[in-house]
FIMI-715674 format. One record per residue (C-alpha): residue number from 1; residue in three letters; x negated, y negated, z negated. Coordinates in steps of 0.001 Angstrom, whole numbers, plus 500000, padded with zeros to 6 digits. Layout:
BEGIN
{node NUM, 'ALA', {X, Y, Z}}
...
//
This chain:
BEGIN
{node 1, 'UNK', {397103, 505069, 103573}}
{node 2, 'UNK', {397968, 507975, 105415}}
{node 3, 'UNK', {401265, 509857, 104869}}
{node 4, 'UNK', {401567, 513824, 105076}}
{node 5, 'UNK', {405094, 514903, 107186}}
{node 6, 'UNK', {405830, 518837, 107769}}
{node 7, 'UNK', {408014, 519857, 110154}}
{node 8, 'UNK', {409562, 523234, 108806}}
{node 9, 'UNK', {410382, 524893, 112842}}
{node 10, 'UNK', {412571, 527745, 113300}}
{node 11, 'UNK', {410305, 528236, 116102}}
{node 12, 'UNK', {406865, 526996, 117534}}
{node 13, 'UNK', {407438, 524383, 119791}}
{node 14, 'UNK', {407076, 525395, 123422}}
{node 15, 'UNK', {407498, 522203, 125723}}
{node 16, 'UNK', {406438, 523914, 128823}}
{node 17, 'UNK', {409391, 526350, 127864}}
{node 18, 'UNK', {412300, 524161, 126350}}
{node 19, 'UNK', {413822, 521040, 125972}}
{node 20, 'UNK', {413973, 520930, 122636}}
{node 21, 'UNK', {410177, 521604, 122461}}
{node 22, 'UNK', {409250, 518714, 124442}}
{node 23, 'UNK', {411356, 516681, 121846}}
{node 24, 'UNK', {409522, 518190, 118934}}
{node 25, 'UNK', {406439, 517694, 120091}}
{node 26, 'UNK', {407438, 513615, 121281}}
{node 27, 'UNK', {408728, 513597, 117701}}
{node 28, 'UNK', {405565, 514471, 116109}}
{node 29, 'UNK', {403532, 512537, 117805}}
{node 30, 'UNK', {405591, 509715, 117139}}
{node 31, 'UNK', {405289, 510127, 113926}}
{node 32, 'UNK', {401085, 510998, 113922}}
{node 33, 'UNK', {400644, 507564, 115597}}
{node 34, 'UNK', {402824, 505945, 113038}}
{node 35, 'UNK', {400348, 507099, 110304}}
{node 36, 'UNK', {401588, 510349, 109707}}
{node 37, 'UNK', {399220, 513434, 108693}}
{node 38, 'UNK', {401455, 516286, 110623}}
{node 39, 'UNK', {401851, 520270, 109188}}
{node 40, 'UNK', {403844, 522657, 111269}}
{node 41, 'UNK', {405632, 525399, 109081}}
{node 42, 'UNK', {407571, 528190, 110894}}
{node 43, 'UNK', {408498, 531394, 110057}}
{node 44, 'UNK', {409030, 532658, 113527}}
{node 45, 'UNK', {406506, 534823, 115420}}
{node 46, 'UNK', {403667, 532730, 117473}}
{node 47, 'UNK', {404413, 532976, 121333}}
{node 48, 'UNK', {402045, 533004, 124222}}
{node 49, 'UNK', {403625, 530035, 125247}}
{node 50, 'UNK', {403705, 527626, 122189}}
{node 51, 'UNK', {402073, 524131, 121823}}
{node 52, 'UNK', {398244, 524390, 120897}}
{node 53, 'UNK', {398787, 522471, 117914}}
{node 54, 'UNK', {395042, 522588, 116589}}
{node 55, 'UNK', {394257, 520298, 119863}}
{node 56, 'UNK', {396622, 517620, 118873}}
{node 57, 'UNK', {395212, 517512, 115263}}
{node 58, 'UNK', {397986, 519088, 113996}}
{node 59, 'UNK', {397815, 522267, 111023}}
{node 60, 'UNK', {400016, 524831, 110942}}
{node 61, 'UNK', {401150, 527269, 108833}}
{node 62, 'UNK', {403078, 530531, 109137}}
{node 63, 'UNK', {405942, 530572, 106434}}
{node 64, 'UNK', {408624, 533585, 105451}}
{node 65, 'UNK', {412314, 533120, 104616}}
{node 66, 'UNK', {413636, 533906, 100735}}
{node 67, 'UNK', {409674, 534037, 099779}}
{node 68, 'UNK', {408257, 531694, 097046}}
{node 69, 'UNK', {404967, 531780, 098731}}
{node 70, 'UNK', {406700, 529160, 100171}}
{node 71, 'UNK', {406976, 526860, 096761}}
{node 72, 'UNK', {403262, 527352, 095969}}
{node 73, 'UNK', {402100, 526283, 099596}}
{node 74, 'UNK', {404426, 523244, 099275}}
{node 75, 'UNK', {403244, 521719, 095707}}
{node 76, 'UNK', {399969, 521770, 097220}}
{node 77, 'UNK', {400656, 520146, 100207}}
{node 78, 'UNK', {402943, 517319, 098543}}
{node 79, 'UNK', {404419, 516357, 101425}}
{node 80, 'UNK', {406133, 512616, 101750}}
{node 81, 'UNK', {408472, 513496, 104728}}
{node 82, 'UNK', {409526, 516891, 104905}}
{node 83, 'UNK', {411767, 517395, 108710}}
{node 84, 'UNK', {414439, 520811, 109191}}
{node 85, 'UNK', {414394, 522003, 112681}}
{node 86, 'UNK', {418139, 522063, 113106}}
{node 87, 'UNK', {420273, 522761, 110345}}
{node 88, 'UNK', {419232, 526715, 109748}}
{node 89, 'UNK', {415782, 525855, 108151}}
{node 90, 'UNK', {417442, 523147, 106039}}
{node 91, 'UNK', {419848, 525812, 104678}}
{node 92, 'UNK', {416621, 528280, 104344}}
{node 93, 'UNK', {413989, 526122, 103045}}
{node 94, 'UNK', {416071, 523214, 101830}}
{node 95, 'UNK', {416605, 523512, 097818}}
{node 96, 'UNK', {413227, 524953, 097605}}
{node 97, 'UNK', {411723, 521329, 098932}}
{node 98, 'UNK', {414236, 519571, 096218}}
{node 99, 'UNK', {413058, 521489, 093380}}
{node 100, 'UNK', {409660, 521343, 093657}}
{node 101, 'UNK', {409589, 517911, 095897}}
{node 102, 'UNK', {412122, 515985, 094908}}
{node 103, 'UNK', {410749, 513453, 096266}}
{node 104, 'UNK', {409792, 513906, 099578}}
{node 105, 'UNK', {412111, 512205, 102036}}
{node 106, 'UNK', {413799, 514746, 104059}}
{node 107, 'UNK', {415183, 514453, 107971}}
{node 108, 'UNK', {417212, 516811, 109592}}
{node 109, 'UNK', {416665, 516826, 113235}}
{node 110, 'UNK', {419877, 518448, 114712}}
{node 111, 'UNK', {417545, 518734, 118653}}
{node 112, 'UNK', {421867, 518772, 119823}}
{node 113, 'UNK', {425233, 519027, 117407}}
{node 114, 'UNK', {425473, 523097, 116893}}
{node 115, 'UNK', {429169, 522605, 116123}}
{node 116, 'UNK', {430246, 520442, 118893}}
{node 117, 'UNK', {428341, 523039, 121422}}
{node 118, 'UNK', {429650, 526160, 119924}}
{node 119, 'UNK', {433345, 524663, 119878}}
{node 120, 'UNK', {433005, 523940, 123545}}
{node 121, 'UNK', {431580, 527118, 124575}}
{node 122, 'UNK', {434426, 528747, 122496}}
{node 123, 'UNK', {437261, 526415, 124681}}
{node 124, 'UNK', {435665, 527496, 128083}}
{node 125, 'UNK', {435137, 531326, 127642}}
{node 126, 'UNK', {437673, 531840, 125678}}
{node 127, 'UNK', {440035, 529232, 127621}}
{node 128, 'UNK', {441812, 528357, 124094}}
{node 129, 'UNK', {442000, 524541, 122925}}
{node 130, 'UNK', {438983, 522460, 121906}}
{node 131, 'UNK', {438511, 523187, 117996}}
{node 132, 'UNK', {435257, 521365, 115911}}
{node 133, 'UNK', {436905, 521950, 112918}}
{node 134, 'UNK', {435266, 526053, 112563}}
{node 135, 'UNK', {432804, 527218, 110237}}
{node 136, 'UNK', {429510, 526090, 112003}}
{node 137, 'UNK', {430636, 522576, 111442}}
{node 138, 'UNK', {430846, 523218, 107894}}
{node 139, 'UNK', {427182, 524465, 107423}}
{node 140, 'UNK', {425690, 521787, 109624}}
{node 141, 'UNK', {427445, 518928, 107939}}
{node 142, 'UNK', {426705, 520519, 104781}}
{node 143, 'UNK', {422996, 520397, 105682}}
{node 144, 'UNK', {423497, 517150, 106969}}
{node 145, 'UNK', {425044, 515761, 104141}}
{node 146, 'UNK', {422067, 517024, 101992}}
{node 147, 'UNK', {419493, 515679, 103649}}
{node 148, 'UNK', {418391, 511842, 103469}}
{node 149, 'UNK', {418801, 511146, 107165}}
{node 150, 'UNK', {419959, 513503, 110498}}
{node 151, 'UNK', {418343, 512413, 113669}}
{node 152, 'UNK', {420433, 512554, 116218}}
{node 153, 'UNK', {419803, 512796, 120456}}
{node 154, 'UNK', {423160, 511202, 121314}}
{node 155, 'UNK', {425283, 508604, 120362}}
{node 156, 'UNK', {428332, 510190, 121416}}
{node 157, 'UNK', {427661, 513271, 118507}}
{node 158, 'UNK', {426682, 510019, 116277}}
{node 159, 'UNK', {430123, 508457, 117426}}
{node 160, 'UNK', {431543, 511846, 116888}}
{node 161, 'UNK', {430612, 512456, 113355}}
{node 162, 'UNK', {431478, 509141, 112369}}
{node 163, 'UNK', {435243, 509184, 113342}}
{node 164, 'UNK', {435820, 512667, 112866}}
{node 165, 'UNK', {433687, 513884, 110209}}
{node 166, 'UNK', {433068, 510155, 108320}}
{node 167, 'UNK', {429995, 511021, 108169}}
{node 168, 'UNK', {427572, 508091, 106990}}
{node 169, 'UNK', {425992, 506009, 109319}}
{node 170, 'UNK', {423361, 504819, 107219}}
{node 171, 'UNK', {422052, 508315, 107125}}
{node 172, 'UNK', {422409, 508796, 111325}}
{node 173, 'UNK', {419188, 507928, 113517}}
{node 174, 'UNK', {419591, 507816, 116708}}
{node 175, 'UNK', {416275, 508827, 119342}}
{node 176, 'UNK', {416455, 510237, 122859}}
{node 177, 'UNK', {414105, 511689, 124338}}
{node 178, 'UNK', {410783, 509550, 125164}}
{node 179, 'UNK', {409794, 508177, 128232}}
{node 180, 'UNK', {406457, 506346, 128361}}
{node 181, 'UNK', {406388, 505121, 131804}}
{node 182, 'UNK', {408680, 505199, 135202}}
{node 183, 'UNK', {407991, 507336, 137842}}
{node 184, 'UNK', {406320, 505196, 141165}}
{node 185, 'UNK', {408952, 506909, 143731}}
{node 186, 'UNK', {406704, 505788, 146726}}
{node 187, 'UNK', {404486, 507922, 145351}}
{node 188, 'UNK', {406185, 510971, 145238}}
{node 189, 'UNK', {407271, 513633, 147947}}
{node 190, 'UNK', {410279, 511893, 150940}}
{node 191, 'UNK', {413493, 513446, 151392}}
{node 192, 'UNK', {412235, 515151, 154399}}
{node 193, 'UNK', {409138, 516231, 152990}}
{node 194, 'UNK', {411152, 518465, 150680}}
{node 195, 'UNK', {413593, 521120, 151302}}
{node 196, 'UNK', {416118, 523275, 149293}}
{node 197, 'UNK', {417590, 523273, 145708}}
{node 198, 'UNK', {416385, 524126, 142502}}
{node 199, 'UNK', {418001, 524737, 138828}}
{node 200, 'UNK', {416047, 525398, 135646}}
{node 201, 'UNK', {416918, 525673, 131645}}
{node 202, 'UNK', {415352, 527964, 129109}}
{node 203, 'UNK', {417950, 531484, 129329}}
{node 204, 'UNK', {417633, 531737, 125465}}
{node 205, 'UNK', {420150, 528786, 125461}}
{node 206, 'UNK', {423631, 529750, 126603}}
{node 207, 'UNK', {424659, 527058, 128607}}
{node 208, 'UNK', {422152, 527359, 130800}}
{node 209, 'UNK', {423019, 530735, 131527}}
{node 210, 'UNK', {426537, 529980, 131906}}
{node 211, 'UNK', {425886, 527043, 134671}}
{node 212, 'UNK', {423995, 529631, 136408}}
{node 213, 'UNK', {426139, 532486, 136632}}
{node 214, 'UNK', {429284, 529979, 137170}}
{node 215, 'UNK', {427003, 528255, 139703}}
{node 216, 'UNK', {426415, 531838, 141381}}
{node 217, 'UNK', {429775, 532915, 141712}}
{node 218, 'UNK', {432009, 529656, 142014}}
{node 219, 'UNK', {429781, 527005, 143590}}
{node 220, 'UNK', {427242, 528602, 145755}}
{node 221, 'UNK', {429377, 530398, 148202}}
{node 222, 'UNK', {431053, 526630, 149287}}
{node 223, 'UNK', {427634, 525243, 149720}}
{node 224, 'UNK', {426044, 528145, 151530}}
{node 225, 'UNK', {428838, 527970, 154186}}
{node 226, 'UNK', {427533, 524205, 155277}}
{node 227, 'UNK', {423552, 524687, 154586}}
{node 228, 'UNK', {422985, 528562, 155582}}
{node 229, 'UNK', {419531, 528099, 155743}}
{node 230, 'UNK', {419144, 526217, 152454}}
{node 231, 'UNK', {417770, 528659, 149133}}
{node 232, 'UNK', {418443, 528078, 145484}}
{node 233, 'UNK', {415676, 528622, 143057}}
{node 234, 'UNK', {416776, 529066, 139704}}
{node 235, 'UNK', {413813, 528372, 137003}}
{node 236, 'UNK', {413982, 529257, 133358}}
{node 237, 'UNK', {411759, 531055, 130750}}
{node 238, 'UNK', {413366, 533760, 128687}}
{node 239, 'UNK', {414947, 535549, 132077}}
{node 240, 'UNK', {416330, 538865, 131012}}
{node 241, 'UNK', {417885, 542112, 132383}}
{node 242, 'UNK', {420728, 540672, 132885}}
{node 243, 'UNK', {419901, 537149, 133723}}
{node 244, 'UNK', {417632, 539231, 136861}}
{node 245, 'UNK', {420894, 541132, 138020}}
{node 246, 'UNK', {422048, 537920, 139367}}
{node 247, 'UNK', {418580, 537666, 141979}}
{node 248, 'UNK', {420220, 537730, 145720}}
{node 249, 'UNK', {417641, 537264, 148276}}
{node 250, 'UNK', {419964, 538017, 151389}}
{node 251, 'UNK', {422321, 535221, 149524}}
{node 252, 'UNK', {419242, 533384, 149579}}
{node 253, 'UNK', {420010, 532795, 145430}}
{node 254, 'UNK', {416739, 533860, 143254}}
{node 255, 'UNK', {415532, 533472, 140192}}
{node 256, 'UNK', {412150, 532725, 139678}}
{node 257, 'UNK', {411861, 532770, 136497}}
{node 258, 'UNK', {409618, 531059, 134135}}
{node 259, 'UNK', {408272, 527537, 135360}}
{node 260, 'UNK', {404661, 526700, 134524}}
{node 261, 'UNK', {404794, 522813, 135050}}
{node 262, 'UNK', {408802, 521884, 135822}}
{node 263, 'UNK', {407581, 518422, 137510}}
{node 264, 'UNK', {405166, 519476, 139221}}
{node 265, 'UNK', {407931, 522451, 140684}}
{node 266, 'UNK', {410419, 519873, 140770}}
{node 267, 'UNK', {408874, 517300, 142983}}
{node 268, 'UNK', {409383, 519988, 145820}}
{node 269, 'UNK', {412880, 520292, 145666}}
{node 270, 'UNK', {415457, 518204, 147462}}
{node 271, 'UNK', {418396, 518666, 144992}}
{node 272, 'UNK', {417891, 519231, 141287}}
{node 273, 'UNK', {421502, 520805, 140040}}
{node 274, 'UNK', {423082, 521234, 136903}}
{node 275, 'UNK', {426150, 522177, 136605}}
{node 276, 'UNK', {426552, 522345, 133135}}
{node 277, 'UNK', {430488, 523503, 131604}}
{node 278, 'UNK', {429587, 522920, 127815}}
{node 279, 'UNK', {426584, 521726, 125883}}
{node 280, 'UNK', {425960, 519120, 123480}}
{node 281, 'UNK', {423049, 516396, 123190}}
{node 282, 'UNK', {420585, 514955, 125599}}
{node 283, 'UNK', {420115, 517012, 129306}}
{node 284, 'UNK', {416176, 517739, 129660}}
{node 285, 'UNK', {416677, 519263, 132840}}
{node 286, 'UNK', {418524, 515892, 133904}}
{node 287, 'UNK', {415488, 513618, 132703}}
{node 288, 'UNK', {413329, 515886, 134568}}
{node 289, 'UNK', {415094, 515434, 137738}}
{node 290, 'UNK', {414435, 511978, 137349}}
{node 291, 'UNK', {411088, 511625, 136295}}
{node 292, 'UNK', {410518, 513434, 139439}}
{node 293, 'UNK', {412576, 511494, 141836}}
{node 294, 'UNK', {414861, 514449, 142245}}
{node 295, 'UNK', {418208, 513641, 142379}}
{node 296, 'UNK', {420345, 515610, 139670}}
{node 297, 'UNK', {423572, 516458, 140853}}
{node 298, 'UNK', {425421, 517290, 137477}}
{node 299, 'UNK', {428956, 517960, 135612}}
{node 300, 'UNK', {430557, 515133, 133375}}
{node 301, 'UNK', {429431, 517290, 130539}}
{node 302, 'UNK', {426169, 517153, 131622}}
{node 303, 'UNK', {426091, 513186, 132342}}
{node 304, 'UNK', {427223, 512985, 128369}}
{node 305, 'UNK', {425155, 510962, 126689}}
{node 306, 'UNK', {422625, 510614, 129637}}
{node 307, 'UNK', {424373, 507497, 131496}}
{node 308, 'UNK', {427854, 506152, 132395}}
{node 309, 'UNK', {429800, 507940, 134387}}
{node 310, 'UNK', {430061, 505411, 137577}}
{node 311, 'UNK', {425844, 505091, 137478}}
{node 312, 'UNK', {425180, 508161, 139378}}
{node 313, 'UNK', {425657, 507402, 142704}}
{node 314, 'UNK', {428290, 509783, 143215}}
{node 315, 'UNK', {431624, 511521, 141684}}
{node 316, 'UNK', {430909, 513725, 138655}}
{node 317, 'UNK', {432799, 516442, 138841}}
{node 318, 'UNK', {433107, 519673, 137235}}
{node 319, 'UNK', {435504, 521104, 139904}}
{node 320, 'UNK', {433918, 523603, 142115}}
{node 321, 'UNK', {434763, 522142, 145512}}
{node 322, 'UNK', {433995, 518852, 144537}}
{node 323, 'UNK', {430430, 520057, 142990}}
{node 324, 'UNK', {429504, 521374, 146434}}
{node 325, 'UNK', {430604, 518461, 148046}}
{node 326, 'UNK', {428748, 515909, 146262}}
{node 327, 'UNK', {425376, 519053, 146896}}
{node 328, 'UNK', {425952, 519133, 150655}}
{node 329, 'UNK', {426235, 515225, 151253}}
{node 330, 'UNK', {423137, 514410, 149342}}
{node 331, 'UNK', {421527, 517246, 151081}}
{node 332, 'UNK', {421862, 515621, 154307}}
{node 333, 'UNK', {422209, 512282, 153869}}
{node 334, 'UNK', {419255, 510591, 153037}}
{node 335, 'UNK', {420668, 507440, 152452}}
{node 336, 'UNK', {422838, 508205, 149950}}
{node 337, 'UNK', {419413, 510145, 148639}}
{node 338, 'UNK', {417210, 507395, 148046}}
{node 339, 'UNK', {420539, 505844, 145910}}
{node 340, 'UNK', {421108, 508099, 143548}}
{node 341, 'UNK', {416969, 509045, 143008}}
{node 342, 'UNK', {417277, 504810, 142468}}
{node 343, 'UNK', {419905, 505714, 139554}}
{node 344, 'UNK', {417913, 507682, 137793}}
{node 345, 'UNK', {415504, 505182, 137709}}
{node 346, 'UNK', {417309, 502935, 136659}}
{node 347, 'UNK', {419084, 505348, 133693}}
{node 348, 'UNK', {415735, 506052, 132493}}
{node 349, 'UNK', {414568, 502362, 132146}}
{node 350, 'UNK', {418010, 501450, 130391}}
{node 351, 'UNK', {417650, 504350, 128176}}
{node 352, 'UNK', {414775, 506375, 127470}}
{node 353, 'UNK', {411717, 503996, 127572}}
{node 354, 'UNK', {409340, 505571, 124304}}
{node 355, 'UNK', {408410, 501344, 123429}}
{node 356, 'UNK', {412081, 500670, 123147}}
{node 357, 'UNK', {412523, 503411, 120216}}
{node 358, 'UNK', {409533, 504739, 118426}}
{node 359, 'UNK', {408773, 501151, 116577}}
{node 360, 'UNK', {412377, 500842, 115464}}
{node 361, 'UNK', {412403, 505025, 113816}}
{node 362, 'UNK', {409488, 504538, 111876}}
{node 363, 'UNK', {410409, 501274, 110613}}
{node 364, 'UNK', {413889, 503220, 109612}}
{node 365, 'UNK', {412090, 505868, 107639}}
{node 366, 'UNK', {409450, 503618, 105714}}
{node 367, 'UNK', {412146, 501318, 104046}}
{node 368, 'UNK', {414032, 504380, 103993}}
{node 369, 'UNK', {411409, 505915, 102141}}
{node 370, 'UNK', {410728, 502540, 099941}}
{node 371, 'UNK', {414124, 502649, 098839}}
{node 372, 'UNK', {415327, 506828, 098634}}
{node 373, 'UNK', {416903, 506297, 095037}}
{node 374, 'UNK', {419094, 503688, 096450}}
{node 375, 'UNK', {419522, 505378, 099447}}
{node 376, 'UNK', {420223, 508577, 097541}}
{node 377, 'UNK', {422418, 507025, 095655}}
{node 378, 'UNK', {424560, 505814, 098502}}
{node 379, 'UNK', {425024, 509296, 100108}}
{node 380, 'UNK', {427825, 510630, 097784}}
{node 381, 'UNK', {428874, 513958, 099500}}
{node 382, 'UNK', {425024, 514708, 099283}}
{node 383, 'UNK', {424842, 514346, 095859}}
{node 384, 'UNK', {428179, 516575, 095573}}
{node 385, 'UNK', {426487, 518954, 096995}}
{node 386, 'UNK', {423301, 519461, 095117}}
{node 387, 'UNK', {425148, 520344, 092395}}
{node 388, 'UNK', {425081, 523836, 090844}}
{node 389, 'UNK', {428523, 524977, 091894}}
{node 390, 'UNK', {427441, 523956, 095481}}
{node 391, 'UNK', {424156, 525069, 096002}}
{node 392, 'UNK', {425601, 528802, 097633}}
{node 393, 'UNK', {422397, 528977, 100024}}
{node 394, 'UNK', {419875, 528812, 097096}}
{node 395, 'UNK', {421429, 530940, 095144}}
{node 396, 'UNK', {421979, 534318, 098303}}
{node 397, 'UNK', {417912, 533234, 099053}}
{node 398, 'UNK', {416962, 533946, 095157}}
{node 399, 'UNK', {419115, 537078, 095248}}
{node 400, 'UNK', {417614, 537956, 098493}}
{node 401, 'UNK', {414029, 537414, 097245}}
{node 402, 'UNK', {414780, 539615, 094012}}
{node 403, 'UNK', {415967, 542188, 095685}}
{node 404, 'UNK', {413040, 542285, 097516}}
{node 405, 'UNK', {410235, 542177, 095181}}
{node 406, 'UNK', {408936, 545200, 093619}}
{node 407, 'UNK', {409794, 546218, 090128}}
{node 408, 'UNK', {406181, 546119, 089348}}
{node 409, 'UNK', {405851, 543055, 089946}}
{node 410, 'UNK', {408129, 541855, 087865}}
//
């Protein structure tokens, strides 16, 4: 019997565009081939760039915020898995789904840990001490907490919110991004049959535009000193004013903005870079790299939950000079070329194969789903929170929707 599963999006996925779009989409069709009928709800504004869900037998349906539109469309659907795109849509669209689908098993899929990011970006712009503890962590964990289960991209955030926040682990799932088969390096393009480096990362996501513009102004200058005649292309949908300022042809630094197929791009490129200073979660950029044969030369940040540290084939490091030195050496050493394209490899057979994940997810959610009341009953700060006194988001998104509605209507 087939099972109906929305995904409520706070925005249509674009794989081409994102990261976390690609991982959506990998999601849902993880879950279509385990049975799964899939609806996609959003309530952002379609883009020229989004998924073409119809051709992947997927519905979708445009949704509003503080509307009960909403509740109607959702009693007829009767959904048995309802999934939040990160923890905003929970807090928009989550006590709706428990009063009028109690229920429907509900998953949170974080796409990275808000909090941790947020915290770090704080640390490094700000250049005050590491702090989790603000208020972002207290509305994701509260949407965590409410949900039945929070899927989560990296075991270090899974480590993470089990030692610092105590967070459940029989509510954490763990998935990385999928992989369904390694890339045949003989048959892609030879260290000499490609030339210069390339960067790409959606702009709408800040550290992206931080490794760039750090990249620009620290980094580039030592490399371009030993490879003058080498370019950087930096790729990335979502490239603004600002993000266009930082084009320097006679620096031989420019931004090409959005990428129609990043492996295809990729598989040109000698060097694959970043040089990531904060983040959270998995690195799609990184996986790229190596799907393509490209060697990634990253930060420690960015090798976070990707693969060990001493699996690289080179010294991580997130100090300027050292960055540069580890670019320049793989640029001309071919050697040391074909090693680290070997690591990746290797990093994605160890840890991103799709047959080594997608059986053991959906076997999590159907007894997960055979057993919610006992399940339910084991989450206690969940329950705590579904309480009246708790429930602060439903109660601004009735107000909200009051205030909005006509007194005719009434």
């Amino acid at each position: 019997m087939t099972s109906t599963a929305v995904l409520i999006a706070k925005n249509w996925p674009e794989p081409a565009s994102t990261a976390a779009g690609r991982r959506t989409l990998d999601l849902l069709r993880l879950l279509q081939a385990g049975g799964y009928h899939i609806t996609v709800a959003s309530p952002a504004e379609p883009t020229p760039f989004q998924q073409d869900l119809a051709s992947e037998q997927m519905v979708t349906q445009r949704i509003a915020v503080n509307d009960s539109a909403f509740d109607h469309w959702l009693l007829d659907l009767k959904p048995d898995l309802v999934i939040y795109d990160r923890y905003v849509m929970e807090e928009q669209f989550g006590w709706r789904v428990r009063e009028h689908c109690p229920q429907a098993m509900t998953l949170l899929d974080t796409s990275d840990f808000h909090a941790l990011r947020e915290a770090r970006q704080t640390a490094i712009q700000k250049g005050t001490a590491f702090n989790l503890f603000g208020p972002t962590l207290m509305r994701e964990l509260a949407a965590m907490a409410r949900c039945d289960l929070v899927l989560m991209i990296s075991r270090v955030e899974i480590a993470l919110l089990r030692s610092q926040c105590q967070f459940p682990a029989q509510a954490l799932l763990y998935l990385p991004f999928l992989v369904d088969k390694l890339p045949d390096l003989d048959a892609l393009p030879t260290f000499n049959e490609r030339e210069h480096l390339m960067m790409i990362g959606g702009f709408k996501h800040p550290p992206n535009r931080d490794a760039v513009l750090w990249f620009k102004q620290s980094i580039w200058p030592l490399i371009r000193r030993r490879l003058p005649e080498v370019e950087c292309h930096i790729y990335g949908a979502y490239a603004d004013h600002q993000v266009q300022q930082w084009h320097a042809p006679k620096d031989r630094f420019l931004i090409k903005g959005r990428c129609e197929d990043a492996l295809t791009t990729l598989e040109k490129y000698r060097l694959n870079l970043a040089p990531l200073r904060f983040g959270a979660g998995q690195k799609g950029k990184v996986i790229d790299g190596w799907l393509t044969g490209t060697p990634t030369v990253t930060t420690p940040l960015g090798a976070e939950a990707m693969a060990p540290l001493d699996a690289w084939g080179y010294t991580l490091s997130d100090q300027p000079e050292r960055y540069a030195d580890a670019v320049v050496a793989l640029y001309q050493s071919p050697e040391q070329w074909s090693d680290v394209q070997q690591c990746g490899v290797d990093a994605l057979q160890r840890g991103f194969l799709h047959q080594d994940y997608s059986a053991g997810l959906l076997q999590a959610l159907q007894h997960t789903r055979l057993n919610l009341e006992t399940h339910r009953n084991g989450l206690v700060w969940g329950r705590i929170l579904w309480q009246t006194q708790h429930r602060a988001t439903e109660f601004m998104s009735r107000w909200i929707e009051a205030k909005n509605t006509p007194l005719a209507s009434q």
